[in-house]
N, C-alpha and C positions, 0 to 999 in steps of 0.2 A: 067629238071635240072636247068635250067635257071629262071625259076621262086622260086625255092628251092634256087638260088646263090641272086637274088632279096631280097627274104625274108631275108634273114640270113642279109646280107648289113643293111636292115632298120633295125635290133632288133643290133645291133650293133652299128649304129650311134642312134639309142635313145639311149642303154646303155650308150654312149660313152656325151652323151648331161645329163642324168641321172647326171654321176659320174661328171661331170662337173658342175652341178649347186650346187651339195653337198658341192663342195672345196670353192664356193666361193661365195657373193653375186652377183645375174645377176646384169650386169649393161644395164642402161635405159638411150638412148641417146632421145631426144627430135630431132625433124624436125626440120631444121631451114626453115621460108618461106620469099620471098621477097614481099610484096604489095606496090603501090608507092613509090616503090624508100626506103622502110624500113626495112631491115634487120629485119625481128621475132628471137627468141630462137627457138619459139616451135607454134606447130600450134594453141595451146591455144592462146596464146599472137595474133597472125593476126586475129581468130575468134574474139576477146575483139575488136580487132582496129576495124575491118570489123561492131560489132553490135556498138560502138560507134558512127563512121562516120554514119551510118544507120539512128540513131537517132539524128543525128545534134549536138551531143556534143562534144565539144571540150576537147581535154588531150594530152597532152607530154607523147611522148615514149620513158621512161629511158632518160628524160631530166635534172630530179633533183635526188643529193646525196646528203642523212645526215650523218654525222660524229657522230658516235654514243659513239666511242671514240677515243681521240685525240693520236695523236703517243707521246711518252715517252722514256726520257733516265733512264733505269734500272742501276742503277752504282752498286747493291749489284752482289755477285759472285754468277753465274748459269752455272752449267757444264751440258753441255747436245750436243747431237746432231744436225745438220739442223733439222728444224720442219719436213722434209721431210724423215728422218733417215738416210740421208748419212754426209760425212763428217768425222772429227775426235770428239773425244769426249771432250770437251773441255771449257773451260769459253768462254760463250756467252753474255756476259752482253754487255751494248749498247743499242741503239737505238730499240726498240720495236715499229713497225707498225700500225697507227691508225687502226679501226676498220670502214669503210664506207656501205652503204644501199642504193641503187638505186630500188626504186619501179618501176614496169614495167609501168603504166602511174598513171600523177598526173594533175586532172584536175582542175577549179575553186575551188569545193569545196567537192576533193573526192581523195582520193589514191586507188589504183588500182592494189592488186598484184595476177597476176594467175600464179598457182601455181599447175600443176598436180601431180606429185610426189614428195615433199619435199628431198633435199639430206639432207645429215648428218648436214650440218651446220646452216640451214636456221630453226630452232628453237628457237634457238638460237639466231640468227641475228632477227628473227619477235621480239621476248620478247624487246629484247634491241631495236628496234626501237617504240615499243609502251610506254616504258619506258621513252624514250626522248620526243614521244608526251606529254605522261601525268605530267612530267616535265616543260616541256613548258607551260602547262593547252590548249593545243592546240585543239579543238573538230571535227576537221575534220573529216569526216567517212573512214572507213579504209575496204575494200571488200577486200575478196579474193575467189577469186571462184573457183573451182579444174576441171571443166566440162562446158561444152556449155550451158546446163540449168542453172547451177549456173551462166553464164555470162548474158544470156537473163535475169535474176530475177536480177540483177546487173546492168543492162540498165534499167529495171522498176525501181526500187528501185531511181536511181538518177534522172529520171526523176519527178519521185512525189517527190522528194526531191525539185528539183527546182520549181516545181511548187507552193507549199508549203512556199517558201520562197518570190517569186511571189507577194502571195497573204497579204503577211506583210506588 
């Protein structure tokens, strides 16, 4: 009987995990880890730090933000809710929000963003920050690796970069 009351429990909490992923997108929270004294997001980010220091180069973590666009007074009429949907519904005009980009490291001559599962906005935010490099005519090399192999191939990569440069 006990094993018949077992089973029945698990096909129950799957159904019940089932009808639950149906309603809604899972959400993916990232680890955060501490190395030296530095707050990670996610354990991508301390793997990048960890093969960087590894290889003797140096980069800032989440040291620099670009302003990709500048905050602005909207004075025309916008009836709408909080961006968040609460509130009343109502003229919103005012002050609108710059838009800013903090790459997770930025080294001599290399930006640095790992990125395992992109949320909703971060498409968005890469286009417009590549946007402002190419504005700028700035040729910095821009990585972003989604995996531990894409980060090791990302520590080669900048090393033959330096090397390379080195040799000019």
């Amino acid at each position: 009987m006990r094993q018949f009351q077992r089973f029945t429990n698990t096909i129950d909490f799957t159904m019940k995990r089932i009808i639950r992923r149906k309603k809604g997108v899972p959400l993916i929270r990232s680890k955060k880890e501490t190395i030296d004294g530095i707050e990670f997001k996610s354990q991508l980010e301390s793997y990048m730090y960890k093969a960087l220091k590894n290889a003797g180069i140096y980069a800032e973590y989440e040291g620099i933000s670009f302003q990709l666009l500048p905050p602005f007074k909207f004075s025309n009429t916008t009836i709408e809710r909080q961006s968040n949907g609460k509130g009343d519904y109502k003229n919103r005009n005012g002050k609108v929000r710059g838009i800013a980009y903090t790459p997770d490291f930025v080294g001599h001559n290399f930006i640095i963003e790992c990125k395992g599962l992109a949320n909703e906005s971060f498409p968005l935010r890469w286009k417009l920050f590549k946007h402002l490099l190419y504005i700028q005519k700035n040729t910095i090399p821009l990585y972003k690796p989604q995996n531990r192999i894409e980060c090791d191939e990302t520590v080669k990569q900048i090393l033959n970069q330096n090397e390379d440069t080195k040799e000019v």
